[in-house]
DRENDO-1510 file (C-alpha; in Angstrom, 1 decimal, always signed):
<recs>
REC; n; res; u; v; w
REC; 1; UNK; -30.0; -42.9; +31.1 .
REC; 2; UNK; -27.3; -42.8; +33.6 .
REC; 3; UNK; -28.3; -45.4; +35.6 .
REC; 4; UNK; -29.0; -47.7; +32.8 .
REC; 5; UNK; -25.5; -47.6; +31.9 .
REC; 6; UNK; -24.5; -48.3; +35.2 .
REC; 7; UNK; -26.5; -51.6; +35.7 .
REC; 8; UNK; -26.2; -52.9; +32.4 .
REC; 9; UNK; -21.7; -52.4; +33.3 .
REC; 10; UNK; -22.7; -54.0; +36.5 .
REC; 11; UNK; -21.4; -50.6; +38.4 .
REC; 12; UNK; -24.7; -50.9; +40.7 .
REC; 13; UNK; -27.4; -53.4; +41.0 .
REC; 14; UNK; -30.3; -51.0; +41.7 .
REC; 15; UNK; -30.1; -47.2; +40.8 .
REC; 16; UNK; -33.1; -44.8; +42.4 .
REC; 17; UNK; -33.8; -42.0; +40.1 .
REC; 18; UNK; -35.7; -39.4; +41.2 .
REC; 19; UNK; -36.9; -35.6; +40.6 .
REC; 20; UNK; -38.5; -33.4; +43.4 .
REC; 21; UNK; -39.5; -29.7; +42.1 .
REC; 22; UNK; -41.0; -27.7; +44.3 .
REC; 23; UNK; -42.9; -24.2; +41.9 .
REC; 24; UNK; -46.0; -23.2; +43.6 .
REC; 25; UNK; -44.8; -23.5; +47.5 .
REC; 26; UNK; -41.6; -21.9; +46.9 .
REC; 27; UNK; -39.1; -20.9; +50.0 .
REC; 28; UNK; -39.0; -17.4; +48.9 .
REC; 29; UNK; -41.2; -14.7; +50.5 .
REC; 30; UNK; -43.6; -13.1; +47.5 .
REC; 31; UNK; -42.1; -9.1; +48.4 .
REC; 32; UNK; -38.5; -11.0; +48.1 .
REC; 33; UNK; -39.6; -12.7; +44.6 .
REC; 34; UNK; -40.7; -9.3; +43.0 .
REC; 35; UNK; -37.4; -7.7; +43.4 .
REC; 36; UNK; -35.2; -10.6; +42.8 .
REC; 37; UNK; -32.6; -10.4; +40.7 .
REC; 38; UNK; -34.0; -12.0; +37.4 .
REC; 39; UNK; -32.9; -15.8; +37.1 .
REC; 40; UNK; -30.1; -17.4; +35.0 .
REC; 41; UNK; -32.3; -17.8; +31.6 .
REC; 42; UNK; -33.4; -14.2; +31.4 .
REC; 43; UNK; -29.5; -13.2; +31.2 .
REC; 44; UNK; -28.7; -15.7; +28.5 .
REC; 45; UNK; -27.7; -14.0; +25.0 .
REC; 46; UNK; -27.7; -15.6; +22.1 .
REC; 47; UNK; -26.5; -13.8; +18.6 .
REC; 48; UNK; -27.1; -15.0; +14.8 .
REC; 49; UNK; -24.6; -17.0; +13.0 .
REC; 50; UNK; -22.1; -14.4; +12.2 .
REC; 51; UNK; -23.1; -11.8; +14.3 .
REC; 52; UNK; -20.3; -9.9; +16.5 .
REC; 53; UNK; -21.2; -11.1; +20.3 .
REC; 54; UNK; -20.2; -8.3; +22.7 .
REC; 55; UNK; -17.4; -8.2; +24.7 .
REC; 56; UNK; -17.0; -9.8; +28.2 .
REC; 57; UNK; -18.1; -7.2; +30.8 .
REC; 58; UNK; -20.5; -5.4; +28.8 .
REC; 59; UNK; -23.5; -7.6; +28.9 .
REC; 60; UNK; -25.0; -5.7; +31.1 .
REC; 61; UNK; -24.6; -2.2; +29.2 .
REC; 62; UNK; -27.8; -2.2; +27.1 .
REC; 63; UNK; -26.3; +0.2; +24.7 .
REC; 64; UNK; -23.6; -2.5; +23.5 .
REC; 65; UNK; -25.8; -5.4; +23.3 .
REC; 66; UNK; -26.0; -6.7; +19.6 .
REC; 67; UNK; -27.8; -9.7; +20.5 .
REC; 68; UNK; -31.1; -11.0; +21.2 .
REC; 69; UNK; -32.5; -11.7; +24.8 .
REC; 70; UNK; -35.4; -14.4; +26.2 .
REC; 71; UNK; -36.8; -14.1; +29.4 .
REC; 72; UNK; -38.6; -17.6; +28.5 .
REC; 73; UNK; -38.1; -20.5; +26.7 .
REC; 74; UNK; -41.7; -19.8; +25.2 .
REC; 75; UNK; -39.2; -17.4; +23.4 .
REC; 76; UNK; -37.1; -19.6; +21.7 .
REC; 77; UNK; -39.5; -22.7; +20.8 .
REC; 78; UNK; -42.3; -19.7; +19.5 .
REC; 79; UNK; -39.6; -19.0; +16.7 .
REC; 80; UNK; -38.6; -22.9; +15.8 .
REC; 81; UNK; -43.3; -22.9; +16.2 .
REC; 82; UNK; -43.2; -19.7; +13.8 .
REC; 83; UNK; -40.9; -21.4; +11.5 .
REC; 84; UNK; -42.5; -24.9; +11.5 .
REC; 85; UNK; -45.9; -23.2; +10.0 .
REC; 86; UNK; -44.3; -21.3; +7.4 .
REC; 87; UNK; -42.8; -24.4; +6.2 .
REC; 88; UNK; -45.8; -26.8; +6.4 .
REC; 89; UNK; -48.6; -25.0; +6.9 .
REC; 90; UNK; -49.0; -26.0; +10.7 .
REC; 91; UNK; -51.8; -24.3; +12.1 .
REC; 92; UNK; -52.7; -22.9; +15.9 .
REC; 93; UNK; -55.9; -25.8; +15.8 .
REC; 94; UNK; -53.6; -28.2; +15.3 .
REC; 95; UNK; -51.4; -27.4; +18.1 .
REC; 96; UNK; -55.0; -27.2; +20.1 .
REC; 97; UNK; -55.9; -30.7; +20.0 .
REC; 98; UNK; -52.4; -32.0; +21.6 .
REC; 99; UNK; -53.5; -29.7; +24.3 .
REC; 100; UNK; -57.1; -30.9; +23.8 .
REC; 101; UNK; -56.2; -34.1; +23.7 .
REC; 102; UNK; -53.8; -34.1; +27.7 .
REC; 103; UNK; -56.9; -32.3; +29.5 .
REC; 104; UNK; -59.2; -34.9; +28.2 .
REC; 105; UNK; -56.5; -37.3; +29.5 .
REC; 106; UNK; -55.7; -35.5; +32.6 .
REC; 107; UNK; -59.7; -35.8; +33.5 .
REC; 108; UNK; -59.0; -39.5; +34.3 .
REC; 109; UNK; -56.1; -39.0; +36.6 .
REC; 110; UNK; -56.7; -37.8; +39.9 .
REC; 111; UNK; -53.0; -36.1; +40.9 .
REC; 112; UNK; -53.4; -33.6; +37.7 .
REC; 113; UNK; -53.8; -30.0; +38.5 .
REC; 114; UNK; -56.3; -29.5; +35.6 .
REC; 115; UNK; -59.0; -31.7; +35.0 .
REC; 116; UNK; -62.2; -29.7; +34.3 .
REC; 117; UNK; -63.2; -30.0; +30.1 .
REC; 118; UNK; -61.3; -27.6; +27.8 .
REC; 119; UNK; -62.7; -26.7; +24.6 .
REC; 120; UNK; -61.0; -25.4; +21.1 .
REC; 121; UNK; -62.8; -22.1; +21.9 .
REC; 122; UNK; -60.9; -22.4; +25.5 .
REC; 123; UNK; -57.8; -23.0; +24.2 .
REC; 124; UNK; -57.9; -20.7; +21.0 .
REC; 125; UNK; -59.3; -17.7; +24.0 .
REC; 126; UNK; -56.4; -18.2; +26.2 .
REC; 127; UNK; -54.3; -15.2; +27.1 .
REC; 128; UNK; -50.8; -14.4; +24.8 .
REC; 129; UNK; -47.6; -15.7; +26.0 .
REC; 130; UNK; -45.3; -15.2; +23.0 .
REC; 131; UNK; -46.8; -15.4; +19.6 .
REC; 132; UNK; -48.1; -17.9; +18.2 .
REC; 133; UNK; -47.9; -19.7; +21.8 .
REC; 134; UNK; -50.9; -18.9; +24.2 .
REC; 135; UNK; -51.4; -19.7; +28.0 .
REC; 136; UNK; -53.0; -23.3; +26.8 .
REC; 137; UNK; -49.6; -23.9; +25.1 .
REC; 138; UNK; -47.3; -24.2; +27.9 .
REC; 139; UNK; -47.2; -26.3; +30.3 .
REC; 140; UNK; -48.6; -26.0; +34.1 .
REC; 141; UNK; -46.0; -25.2; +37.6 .
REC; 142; UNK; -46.8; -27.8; +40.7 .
REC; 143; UNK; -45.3; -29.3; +43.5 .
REC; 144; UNK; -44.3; -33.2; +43.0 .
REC; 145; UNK; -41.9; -35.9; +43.6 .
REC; 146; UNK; -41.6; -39.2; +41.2 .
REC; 147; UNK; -38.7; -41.8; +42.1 .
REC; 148; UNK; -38.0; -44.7; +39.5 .
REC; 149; UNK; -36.0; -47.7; +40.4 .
REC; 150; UNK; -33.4; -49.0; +37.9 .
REC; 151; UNK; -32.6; -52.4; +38.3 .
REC; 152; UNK; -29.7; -55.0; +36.4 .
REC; 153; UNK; -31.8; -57.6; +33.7 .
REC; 154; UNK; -31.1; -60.6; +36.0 .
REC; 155; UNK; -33.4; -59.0; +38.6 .
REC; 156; UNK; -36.6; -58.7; +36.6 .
REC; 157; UNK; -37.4; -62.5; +37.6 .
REC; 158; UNK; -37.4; -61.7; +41.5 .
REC; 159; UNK; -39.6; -58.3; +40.2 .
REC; 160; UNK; -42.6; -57.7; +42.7 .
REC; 161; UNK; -44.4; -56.1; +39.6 .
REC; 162; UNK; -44.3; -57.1; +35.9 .
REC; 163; UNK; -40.6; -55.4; +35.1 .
REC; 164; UNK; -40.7; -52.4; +32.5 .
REC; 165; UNK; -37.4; -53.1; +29.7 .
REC; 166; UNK; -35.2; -50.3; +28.9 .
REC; 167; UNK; -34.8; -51.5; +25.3 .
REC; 168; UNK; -32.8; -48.8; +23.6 .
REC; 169; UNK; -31.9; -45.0; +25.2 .
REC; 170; UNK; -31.0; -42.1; +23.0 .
REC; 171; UNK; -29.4; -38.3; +24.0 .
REC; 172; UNK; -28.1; -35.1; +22.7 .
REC; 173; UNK; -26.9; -32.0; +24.1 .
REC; 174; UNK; -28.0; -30.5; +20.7 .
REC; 175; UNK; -25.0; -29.4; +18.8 .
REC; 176; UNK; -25.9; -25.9; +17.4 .
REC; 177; UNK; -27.6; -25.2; +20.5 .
REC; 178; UNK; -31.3; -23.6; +20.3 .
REC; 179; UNK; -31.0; -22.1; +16.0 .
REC; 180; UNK; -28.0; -22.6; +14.9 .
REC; 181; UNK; -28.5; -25.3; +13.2 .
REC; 182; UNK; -28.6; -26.0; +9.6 .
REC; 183; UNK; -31.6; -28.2; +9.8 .
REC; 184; UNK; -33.2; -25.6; +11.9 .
REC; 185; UNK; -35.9; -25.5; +13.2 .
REC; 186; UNK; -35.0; -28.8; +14.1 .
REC; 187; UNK; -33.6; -29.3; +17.7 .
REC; 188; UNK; -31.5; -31.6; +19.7 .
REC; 189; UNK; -34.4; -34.1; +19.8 .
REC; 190; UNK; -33.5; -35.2; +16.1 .
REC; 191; UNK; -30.4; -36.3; +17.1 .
REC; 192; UNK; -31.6; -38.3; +20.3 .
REC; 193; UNK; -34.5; -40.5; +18.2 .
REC; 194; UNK; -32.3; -41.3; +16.3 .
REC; 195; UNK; -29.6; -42.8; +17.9 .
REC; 196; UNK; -32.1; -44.5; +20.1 .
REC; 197; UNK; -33.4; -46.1; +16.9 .
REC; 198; UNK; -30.1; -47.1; +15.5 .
REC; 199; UNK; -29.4; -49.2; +19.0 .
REC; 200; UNK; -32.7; -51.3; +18.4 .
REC; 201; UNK; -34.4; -53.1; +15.6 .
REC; 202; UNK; -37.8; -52.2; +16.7 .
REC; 203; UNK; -39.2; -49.3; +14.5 .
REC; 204; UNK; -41.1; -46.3; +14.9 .
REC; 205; UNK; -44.7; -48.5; +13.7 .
REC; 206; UNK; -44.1; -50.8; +16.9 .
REC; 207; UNK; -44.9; -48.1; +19.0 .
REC; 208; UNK; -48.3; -48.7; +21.1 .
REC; 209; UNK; -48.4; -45.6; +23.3 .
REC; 210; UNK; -46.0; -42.6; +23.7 .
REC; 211; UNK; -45.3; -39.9; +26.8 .
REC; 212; UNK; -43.6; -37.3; +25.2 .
REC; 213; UNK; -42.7; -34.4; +26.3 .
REC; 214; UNK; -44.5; -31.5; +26.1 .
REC; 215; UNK; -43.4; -28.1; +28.0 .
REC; 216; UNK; -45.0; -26.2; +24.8 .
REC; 217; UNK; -47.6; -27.7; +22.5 .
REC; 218; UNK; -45.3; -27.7; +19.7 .
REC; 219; UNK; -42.4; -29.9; +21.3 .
REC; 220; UNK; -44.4; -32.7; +21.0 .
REC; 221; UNK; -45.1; -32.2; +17.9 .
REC; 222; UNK; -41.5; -31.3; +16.8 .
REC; 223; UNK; -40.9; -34.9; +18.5 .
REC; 224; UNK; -43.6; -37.1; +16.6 .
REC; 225; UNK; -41.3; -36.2; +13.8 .
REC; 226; UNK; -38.2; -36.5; +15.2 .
REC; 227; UNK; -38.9; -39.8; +16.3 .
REC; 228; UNK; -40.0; -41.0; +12.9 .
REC; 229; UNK; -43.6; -41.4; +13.4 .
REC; 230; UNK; -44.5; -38.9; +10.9 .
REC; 231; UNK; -42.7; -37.1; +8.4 .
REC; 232; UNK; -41.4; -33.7; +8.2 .
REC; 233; UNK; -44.2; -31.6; +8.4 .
REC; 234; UNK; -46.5; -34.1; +9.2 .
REC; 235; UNK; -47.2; -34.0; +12.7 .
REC; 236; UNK; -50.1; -31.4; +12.2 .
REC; 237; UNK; -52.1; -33.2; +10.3 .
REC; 238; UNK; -51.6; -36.3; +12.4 .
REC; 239; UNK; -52.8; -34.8; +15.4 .
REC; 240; UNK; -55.7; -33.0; +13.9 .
REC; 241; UNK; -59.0; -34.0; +15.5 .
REC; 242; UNK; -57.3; -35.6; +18.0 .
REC; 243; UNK; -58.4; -39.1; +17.4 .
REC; 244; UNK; -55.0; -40.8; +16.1 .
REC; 245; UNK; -53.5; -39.8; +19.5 .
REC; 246; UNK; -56.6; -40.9; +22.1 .
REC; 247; UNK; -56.6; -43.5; +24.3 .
REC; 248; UNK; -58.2; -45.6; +21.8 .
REC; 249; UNK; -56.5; -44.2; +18.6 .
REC; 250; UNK; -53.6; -45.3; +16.5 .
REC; 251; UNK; -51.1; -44.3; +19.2 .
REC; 252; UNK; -52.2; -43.3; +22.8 .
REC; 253; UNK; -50.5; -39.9; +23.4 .
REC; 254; UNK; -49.6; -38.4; +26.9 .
REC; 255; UNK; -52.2; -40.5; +28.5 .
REC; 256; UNK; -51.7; -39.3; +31.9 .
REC; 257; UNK; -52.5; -36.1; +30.7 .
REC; 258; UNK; -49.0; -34.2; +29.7 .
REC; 259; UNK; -47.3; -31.2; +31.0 .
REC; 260; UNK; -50.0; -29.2; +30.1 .
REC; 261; UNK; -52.4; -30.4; +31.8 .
REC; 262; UNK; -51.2; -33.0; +34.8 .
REC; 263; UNK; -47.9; -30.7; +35.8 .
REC; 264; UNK; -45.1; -30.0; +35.0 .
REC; 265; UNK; -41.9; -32.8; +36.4 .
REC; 266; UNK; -39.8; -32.1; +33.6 .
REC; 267; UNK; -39.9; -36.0; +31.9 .
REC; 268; UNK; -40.7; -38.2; +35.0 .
REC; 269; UNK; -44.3; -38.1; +35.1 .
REC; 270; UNK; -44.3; -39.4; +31.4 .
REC; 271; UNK; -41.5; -42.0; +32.3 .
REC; 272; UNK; -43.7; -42.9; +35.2 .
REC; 273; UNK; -46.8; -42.9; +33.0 .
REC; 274; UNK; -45.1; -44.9; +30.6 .
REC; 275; UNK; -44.1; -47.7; +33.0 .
REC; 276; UNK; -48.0; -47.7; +34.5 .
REC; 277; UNK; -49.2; -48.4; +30.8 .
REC; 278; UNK; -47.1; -51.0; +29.8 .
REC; 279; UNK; -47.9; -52.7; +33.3 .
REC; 280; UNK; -51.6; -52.6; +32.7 .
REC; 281; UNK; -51.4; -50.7; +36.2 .
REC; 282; UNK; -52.6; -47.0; +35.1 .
REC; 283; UNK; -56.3; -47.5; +36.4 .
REC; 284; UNK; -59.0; -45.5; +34.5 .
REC; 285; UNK; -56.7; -44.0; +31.5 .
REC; 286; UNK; -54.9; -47.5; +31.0 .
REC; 287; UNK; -55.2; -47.4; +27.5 .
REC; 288; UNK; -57.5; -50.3; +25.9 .
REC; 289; UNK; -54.7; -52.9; +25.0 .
REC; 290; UNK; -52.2; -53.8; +27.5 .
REC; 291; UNK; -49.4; -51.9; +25.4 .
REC; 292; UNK; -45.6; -53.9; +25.1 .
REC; 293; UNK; -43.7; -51.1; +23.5 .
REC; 294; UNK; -43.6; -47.6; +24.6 .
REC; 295; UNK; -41.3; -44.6; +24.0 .
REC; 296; UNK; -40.7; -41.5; +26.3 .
REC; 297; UNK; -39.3; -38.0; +25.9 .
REC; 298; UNK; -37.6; -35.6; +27.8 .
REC; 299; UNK; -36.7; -32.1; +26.4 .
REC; 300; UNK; -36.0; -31.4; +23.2 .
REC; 301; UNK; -34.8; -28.0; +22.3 .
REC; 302; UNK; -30.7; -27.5; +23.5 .
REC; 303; UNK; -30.7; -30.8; +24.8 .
REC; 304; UNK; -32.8; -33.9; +24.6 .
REC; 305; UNK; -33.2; -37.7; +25.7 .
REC; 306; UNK; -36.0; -40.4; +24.9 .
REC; 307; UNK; -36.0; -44.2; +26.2 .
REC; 308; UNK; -37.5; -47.1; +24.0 .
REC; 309; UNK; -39.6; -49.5; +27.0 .
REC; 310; UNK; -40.1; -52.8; +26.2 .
REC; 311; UNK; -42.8; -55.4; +28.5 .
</recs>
């Protein structure tokens, strides 16, 4: 979103974006890893709206502690999950088909990690994480590098490939953090569609294909809502036997296979996926029709970003 900025002000001509995560090699010998001091997230506190936080320097005194501590963000987004089927009635199956739906994706694409069939019985069998999220729900650690290439307008012309069109962007850092928020369990996604629809005239209906993001099963739902494409409380049902989000369905979901299932690069694959579709250029799982609008999502619970594509 950065670089888009700076090419449309004229601040650079070409911009190279890129994201390198290294999770299964790692530089750190295993003995070293099992006695490491535990990392950042597992430290953070987080207390209720009105709740007295404890004072500085005694965090780590676990008879002071008032408030509530994650080691995983499986943590937080189980409780915005928890909330989301008390409200509407969201059910663990439906959740199963938007991981049903990237491994029958991810079978097509030859750099995912997990390509084998997966089953509702797989998916319902798979090991706890944090209630009502199991194994199948989160996404999958790899090694990877994707680099993008942001260029000014004027340059699509001189293009070597058919140029992908930033047509609106949209971010949040999520005011109210993770819960407190009065919309709750709403997230900083919310905020991010929709100023990326208020900056375009296109609407939510134009969409032929979308790469959202999906680190747990339920952000992508959260973000078929928050991007308008269903209602509140809606995105269960939508996604329920998988065929409005299959290649050949009402809108193509996560065709390259997701988070869950291809790897997790935190956002690029899907911007990567998303250029490859709307270029006609992603090879088995291109999705039937050459799509010409496309939207991709990064994030979604403290902070959040999506990108309108255009072709």
């Amino acid at each position: 979103m950065s670089a888009c900025r700076a090419v449309s002000e004229r601040r650079a001509r070409h911009v190279v974006v890129y994201r390198t995560i290294q999770m299964l090699g790692g530089t750190v010998p295993v003995k070293q890893q099992e006695f490491a001091p535990a990392p950042p997230l597992a430290r953070m506190f987080e207390t209720p709206k009105g709740a007295e936080k404890p004072a500085v320097g005694t965090m780590d005194d676990a008879n002071d502690l008032v408030a509530a501590q994650a080691y995983s963000a499986a943590n937080w987004l189980a409780l915005n999950c928890r909330r989301h089927m008390e409200l509407y009635g969201t059910t663990k199956e439906q959740l199963g088909w938007l991981a049903l739906n990237g491994r029958r994706n991810a079978a097509l694409n030859p750099l995912a990690v997990y390509r084998e069939p997966m089953t509702m019985s797989d998916y319902l069998g798979a090991r706890l994480v944090s209630t009502p999220f199991g194994l199948l729900d989160c996404d999958v650690p790899i090694d990877g590098s994707i680099a993008v290439v942001v260029s000014n307008a004027d340059y699509g012309p001189d293009c070597p490939h058919r140029p992908v069109r930033v047509e609106a962007i949209g971010g949040s850092d999520g005011a109210g953090g993770w819960f407190h928020r009065d919309d709750y369990p709403k997230m900083a996604m919310s905020d991010a569609a929709a100023q990326m629809w208020s900056r375009t005239e296109l609407k939510p209906v134009d969409l032929a294909v979308a790469e959202l993001y999906d680190v747990f099963t339920y952000l992508t739902l959260a973000w078929l809502e928050a991007l308008g494409i269903c209602g509140d409380g809606e995105a269960g049902p939508f996604v329920e036997g998988g065929t409005r989000i299959a290649r050949d369905g009402q809108l193509p979901l996560n065709t390259y296979g997701g988070q869950l299932s291809a790897g997790r690069m935190h956002g690029y694959w899907a911007l990567h996926e998303g250029c490859l579709q709307l270029r006609g250029e992603a090879g088995e799982r291109q999705v039937s029709q050459r799509p010409e609008v496309g939207v991709v999502s990064v994030g979604g619970g403290p902070v959040a970003g999506c990108l309108l594509l255009t072709c």
